[in-house]
N, C-alpha and C positions, 0 to 999 in steps of 0.2 A: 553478412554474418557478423552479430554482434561476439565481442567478450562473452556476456552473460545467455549466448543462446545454450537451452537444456537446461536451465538453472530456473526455480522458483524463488519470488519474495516474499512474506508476507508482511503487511504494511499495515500497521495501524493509525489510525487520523489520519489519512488519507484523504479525506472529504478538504479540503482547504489546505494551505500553509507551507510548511514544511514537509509534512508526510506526503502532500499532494507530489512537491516537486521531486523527491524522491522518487515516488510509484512511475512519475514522467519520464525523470532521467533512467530508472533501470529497465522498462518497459524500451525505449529506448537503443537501450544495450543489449535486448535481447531475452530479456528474465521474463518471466509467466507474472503474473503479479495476482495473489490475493489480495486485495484492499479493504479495509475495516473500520467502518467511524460510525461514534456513537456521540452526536449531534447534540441531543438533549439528557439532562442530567438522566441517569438509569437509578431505576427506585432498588428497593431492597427483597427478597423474597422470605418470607418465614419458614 
């Protein structure tokens, strides 16, 4: 049993770096994790 079991994250930049090791360490502890990256620049919508 973690800390964070029954608990969700959600984690943006996730895809590499800092957000990665975050989503690791709280996944980890127990937490559900949503994870969200958005890789290449996002265009604009009219």
């Amino acid at each position: 049993m973690g800390k964070l079991d029954g608990q969700v994250a959600f984690i943006t930049g996730a895809g590499r770096g800092q957000g990665r090791s975050h989503a690791i360490r709280l996944a980890e502890e127990g937490a559900d994790i949503i994870a969200v990256d958005a890789p290449a620049e996002v265009g604009t919508v009219a």
